[in-house]
C-alpha positions in Angstrom: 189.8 80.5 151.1 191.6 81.7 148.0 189.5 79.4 145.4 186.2 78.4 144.5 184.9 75.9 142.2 182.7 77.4 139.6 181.7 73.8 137.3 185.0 72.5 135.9 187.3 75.3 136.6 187.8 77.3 139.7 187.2 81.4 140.5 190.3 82.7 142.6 188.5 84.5 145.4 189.4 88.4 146.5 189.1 89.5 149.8 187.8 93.0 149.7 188.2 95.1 153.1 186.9 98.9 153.6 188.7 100.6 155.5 190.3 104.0 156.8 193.6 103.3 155.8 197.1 101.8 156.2 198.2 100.8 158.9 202.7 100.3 158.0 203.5 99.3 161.1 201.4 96.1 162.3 201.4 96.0 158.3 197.1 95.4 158.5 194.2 97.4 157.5 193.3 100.5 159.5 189.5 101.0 161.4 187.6 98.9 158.8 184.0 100.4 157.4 180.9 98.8 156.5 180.5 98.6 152.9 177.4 100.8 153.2 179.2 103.7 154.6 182.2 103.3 151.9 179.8 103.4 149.1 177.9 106.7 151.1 181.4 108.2 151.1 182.0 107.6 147.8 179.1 109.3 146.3 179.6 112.3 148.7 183.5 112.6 147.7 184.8 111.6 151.7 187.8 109.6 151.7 188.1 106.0 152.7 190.5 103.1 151.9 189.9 99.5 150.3 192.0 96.4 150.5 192.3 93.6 148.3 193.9 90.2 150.0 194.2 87.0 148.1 194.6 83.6 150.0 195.1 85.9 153.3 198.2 88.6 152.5 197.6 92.0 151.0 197.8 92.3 147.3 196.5 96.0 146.8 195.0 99.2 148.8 193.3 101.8 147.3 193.0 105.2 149.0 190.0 107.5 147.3 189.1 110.8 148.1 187.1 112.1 144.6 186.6 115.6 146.3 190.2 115.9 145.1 190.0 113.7 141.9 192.1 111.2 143.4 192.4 108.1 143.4 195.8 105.9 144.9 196.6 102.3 144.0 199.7 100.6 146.6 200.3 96.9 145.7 202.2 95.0 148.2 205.5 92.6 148.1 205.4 89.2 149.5 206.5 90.4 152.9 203.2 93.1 153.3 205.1 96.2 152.0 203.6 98.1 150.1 206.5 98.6 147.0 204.4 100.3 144.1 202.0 103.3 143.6 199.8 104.5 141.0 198.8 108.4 141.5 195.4 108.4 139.3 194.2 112.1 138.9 190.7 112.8 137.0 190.6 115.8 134.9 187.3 114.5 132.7 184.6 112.5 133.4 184.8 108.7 133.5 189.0 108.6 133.1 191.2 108.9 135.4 194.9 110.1 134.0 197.8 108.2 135.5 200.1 111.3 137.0 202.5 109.3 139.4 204.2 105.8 139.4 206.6 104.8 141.9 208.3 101.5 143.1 210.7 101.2 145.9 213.5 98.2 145.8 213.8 96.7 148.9 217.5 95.6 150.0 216.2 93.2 152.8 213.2 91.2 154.0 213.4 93.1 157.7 213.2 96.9 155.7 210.7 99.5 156.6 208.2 100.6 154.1 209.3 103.7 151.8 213.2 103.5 153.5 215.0 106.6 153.3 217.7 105.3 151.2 216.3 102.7 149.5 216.3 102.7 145.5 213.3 104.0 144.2 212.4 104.8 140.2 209.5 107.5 139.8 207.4 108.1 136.9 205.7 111.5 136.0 203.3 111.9 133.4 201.2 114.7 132.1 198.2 114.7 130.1 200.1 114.7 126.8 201.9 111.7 127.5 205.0 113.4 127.9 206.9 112.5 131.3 210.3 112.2 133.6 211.4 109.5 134.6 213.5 109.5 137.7 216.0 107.0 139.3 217.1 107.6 142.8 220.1 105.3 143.7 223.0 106.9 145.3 222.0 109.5 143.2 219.3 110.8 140.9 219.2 109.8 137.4 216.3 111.6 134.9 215.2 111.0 131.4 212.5 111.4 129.2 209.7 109.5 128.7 206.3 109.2 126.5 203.9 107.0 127.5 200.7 106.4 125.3 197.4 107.1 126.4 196.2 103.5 126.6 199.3 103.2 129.3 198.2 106.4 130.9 193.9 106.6 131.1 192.0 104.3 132.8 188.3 103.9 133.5 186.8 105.5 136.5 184.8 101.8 137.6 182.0 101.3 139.1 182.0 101.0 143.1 183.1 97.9 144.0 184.7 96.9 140.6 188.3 97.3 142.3 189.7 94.3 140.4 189.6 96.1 137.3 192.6 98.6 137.8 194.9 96.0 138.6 196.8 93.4 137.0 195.0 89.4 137.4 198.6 87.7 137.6 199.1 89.2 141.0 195.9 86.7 142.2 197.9 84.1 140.2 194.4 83.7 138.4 196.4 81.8 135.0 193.3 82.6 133.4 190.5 81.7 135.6 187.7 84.0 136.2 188.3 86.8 139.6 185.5 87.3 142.0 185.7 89.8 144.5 184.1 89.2 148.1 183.4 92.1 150.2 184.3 90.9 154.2 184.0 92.0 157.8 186.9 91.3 159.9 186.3 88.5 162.5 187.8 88.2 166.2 190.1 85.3 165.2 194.0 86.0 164.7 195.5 88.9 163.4 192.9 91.9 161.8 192.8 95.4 160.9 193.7 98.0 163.6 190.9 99.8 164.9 190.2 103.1 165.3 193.0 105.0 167.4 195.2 103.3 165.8 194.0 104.7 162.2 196.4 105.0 160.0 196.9 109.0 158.6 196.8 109.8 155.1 195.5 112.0 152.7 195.2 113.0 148.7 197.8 114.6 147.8 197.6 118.7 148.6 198.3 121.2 146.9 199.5 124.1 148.6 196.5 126.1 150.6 195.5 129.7 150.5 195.9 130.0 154.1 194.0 133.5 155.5 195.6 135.7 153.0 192.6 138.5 153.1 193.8 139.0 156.7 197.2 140.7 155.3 195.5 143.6 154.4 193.4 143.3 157.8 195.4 146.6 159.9 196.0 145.4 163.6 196.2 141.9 162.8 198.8 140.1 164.7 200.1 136.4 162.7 201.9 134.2 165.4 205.0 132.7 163.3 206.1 129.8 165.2 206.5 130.1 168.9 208.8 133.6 169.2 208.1 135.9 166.4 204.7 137.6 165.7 204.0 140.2 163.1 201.3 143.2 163.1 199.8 143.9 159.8 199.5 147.6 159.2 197.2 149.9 156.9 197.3 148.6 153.4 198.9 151.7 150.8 196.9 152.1 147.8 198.9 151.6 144.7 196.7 153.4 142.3 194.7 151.9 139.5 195.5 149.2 137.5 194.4 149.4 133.8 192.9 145.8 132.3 191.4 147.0 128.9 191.3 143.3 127.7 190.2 142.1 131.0 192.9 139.8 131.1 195.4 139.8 134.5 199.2 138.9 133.9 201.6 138.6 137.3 205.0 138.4 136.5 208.9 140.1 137.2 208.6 143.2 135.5 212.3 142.9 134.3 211.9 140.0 132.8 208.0 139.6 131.6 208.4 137.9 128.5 205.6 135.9 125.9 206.4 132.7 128.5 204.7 135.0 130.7 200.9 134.2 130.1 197.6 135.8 131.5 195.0 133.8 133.9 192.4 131.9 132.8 190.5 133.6 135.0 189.5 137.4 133.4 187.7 139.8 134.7 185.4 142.7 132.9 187.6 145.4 131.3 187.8 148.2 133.5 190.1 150.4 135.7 190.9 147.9 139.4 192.3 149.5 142.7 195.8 147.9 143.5 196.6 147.6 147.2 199.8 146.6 148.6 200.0 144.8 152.4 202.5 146.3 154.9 203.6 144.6 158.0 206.5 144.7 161.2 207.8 142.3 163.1 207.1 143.0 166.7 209.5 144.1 168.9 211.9 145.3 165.8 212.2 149.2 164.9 212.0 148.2 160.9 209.0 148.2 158.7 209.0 143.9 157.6 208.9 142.9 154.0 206.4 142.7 151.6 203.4 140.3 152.4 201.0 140.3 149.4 199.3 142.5 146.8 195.7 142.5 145.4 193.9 144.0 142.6 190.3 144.5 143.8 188.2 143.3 141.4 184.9 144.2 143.7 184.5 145.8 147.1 182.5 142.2 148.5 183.1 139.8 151.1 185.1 136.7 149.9 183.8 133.5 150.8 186.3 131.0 149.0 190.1 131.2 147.3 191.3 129.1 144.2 194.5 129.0 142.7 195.1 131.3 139.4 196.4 129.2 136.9 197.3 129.9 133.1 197.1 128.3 130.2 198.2 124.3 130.0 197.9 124.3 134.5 195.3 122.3 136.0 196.1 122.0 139.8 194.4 119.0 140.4 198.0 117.3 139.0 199.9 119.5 141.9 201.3 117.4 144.7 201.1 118.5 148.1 202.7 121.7 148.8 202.7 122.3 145.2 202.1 125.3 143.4 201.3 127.0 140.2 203.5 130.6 140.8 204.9 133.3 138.7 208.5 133.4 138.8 210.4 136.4 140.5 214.6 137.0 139.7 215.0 140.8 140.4 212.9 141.3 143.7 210.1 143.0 142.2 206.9 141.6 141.4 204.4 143.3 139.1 200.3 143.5 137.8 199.6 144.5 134.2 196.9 143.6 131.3 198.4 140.6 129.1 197.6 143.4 126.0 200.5 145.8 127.4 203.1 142.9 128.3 206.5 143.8 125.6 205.5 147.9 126.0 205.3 147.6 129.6 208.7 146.1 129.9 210.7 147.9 127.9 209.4 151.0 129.6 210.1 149.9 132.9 213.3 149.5 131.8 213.5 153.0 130.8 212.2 154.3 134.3 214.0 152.8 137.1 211.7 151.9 139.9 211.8 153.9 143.0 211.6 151.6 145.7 214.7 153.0 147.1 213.3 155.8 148.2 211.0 153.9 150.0 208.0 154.0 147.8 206.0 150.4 148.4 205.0 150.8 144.2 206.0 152.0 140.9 203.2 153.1 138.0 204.4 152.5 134.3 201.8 153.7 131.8 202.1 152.9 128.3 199.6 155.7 126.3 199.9 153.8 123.4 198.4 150.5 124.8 196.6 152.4 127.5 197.8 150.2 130.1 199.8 150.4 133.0 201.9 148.1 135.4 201.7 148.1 139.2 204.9 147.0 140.5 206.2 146.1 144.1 208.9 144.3 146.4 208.5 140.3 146.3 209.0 139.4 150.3 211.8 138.0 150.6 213.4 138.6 146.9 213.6 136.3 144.2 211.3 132.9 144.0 207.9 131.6 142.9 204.8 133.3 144.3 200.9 131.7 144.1 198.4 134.3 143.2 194.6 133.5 144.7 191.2 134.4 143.0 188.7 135.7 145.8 185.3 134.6 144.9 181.8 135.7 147.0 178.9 133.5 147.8 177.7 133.4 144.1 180.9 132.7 142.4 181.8 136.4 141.1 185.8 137.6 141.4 186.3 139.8 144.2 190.1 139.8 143.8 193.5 138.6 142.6 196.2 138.3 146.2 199.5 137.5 145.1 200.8 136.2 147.9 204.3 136.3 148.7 204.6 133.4 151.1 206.3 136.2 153.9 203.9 135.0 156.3 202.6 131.8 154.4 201.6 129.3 157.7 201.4 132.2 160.2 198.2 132.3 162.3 196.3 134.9 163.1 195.5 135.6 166.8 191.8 135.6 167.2 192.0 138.8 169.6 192.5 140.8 166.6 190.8 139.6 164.0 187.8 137.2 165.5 186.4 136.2 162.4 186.5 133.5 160.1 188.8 133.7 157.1 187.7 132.5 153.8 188.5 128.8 152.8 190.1 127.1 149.5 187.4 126.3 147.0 187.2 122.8 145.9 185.3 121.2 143.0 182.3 119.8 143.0 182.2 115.7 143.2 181.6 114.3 139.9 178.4 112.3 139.3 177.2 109.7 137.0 180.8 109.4 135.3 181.2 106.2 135.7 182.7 103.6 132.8 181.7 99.4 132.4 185.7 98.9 131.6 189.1 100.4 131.7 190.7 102.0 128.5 193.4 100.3 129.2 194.9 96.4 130.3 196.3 97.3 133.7 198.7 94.0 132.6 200.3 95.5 129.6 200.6 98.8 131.8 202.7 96.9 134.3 204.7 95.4 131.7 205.2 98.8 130.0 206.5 100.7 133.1 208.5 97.6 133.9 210.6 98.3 130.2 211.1 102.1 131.2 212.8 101.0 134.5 214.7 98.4 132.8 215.3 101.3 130.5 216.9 103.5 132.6 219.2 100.8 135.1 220.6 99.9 131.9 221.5 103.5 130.7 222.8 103.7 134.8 225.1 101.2 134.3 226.3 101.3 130.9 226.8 105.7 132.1 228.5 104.4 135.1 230.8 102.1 133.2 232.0 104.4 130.8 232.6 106.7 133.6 234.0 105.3 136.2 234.3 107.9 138.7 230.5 109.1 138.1 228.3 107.2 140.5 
């Protein structure tokens, strides 16, 4: 029952389902949860899924998980597809920042969800309203885009209050009143798959540490893949790194310019031991590339990794796989204090590096600034490489690892190294950040994104017909 009467006008009725997910194929909810045990993973930050039906089709499906400030909002097309998506990210309390918007054209009633070649416009926004807009059809097409805050915050509601992120015109309310009716599946007709049939999905994630202390571990063996393995052998000691300001840059030493920013993460000024990881591939008579480097920060066990990130990054925005890096185009990879950055380089350009005698490092000192860069070989050449910040049990720096992916999804054999490596750190869950209502109408939202796709088929088509032979 869609409707209800509520004294001379009616209340359209929402069907709200908790559940573990999607289920695309049978197009139905996946293993559905007690609203008790929704709400218990909600305050703990464990992911769990809620749908929205109206008169008895799917109209919206939320997947939370606010352990990774995420929240994901799929609305359905009359045939139980979902067609749209809303990527919410929360970077403060209370808001949640609109990073992704996507919608998928159908061609037929009988297509899959999220076809292949189906067109698709996606929207990406960051937090100063500044964005891309993308059209994929036959082709990608990109632009510009600003989109104002009330078009790109929302409230973070209350539990249960899942009405409010969405547009009322889907629920054809015409101005009645929306009242949301939590429900339990019953055995009659068609209902959510159960567990074993779950459907599989997660928050979006960000590239992971992996066991990267392990590359400095002599007489580890990584398996990569099912026919090559690699034997980590004794770290070489690169000398001391100089960080008078306390402040860690990692950048191309041939091409470190003031783009080139230090961590948000410093450390006490002071004089660090830089080590650089050797490996082989087994059963080959060459020494393998470059794995990592780290500046030892303190000689402690690390219990957790995080991502560095400078200035204007914040990796809860990173999609999965994604990464914050420093960029490499000369095959070398360097440390230095942010204080000795334009020095550095031009002496390193006055001293040619050495690696071609087989060295594994260079040292450039700069008197003057009384700092120094570390340099060394960037695996597999040029690229973008993640650095991680090691952190002990009470929170303290044990090291920067910039890691240069060599043996980035390898796994170490526990015959060699039995022990537990150290795991990515994630936030804490936020608590008591709720809001009573959303900074912004989720209607006029709609309507706004629906001008910038408008927007850009029209610059598509009026580009293709001035040029014919561009498609």
């Amino acid at each position: 029952m869609g409707m209800a009467a509520e004294g001379a006008g009616t209340v359209e009725v929402v069907e709200v389902l908790y559940c573990e997910g999607w289920y695309p194929v049978v197009r139905a909810a996946a293993a559905p949860l007690a609203e008790s045990e929704a709400r218990r993973r909600d305050e703990q930050g464990e992911p769990y899924a809620v749908l929205l039906s109206h008169r008895g089709r799917p109209k919206a499906l939320f997947q939370v998980d606010w352990r990774r400030a995420y929240l994901g909002l799929f609305l359905f097309d009359a045939h139980g597809r979902r067609s749209v998506e809303y990527e919410y990210r929360q970077l403060e309390p209370g808001r949640l920042h609109m990073a992704r918007y996507q919608q998928w054209g159908y061609t037929s009633d009988s297509d899959p969800e999220f076809p292949r070649r189906s067109v698709r416009f996606e929207l990406k926004v960051r937090p100063d309203g500044s964005g891309r807009r993308t059209l994929h059809a036959g082709g990608s097409l990109q632009i510009g885009a600003d989109v104002p805050v009330e078009h790109r915050t929302v409230a973070k509601a209350e539990f249960g209050a899942w009405t409010t992120y969405v547009d009322a015109r889907m629920f054809d309310a015409a101005g009645s009143p929306v009242a949301s009716v939590p429900v339990r599946p019953s055995g009659d007709g068609p209902g959510p798959v159960d567990a074993g049939a779950a459907a599989s999905w997660s928050a979006p994630r960000p590239l992971q540490p992996g066991p990267v202390e392990l590359l400095f571990a002599a007489g580890t063996r990584m398996r990569c893949g099912e026919d090559r393995s690699a034997v980590i052998g004794e770290p070489v000691s690169a000398g001391l790194l100089s960080l008078p300001s306390g402040s860690l840059l990692a950048a191309d030493p041939s091409t470190v310019s003031s783009r080139d920013l230090a961590f948000t993460v410093g450390v006490p000024p002071g004089d660090y031991p830089v080590l650089v990881s050797t490996m082989c591939w087994e059963g080959e008579d060459w020494q393998g590339e470059t794995p990592a480097a780290m500046v030892r920060i303190l000689d402690e066990p690390t219990v957790g990794w995080e991502l560095a990130l400078r200035p204007g990054q914040d990796g809860r925005l990173l999609g999965t796989g994604e990464f914050y890096g420093f960029g490499v185009d000369t095959g070398t990879a360097c440390f230095m204090d942010a204080s000795g950055r334009d020095p550095l380089r031009k002496l390193y350009e006055q001293e040619p590096a050495g690696f071609d005698e087989g060295a594994d490092s260079v040292v450039v000192t700069d008197p003057a600034s009384r700092t120094n860069l570390i340099a060394f070989l960037s695996g597999f050449g040029d690229g973008s490489y993640p650095v991680w910040i090691g952190r002990n049990a009470v929170g303290a720096v044990t090291c920067f690892i910039a890691d240069m992916l060599v043996l980035h999804g390898a796994d170490p054999e526990p015959s060699t190294h039995p022990s537990s490596p150290a795991r990515a750190l994630l936030p804490p869950v936020p608590s008591d950040d709720r809001r009573e209502a959303p900074f912004s109408d989720p209607a006029a939202t709609r309507d706004f994104i629906g001008e910038l796709v408008a927007d850009i088929v029209r610059f598509r088509r009026e580009r293709d017909a001035a040029e014919p032979g561009r498609r």
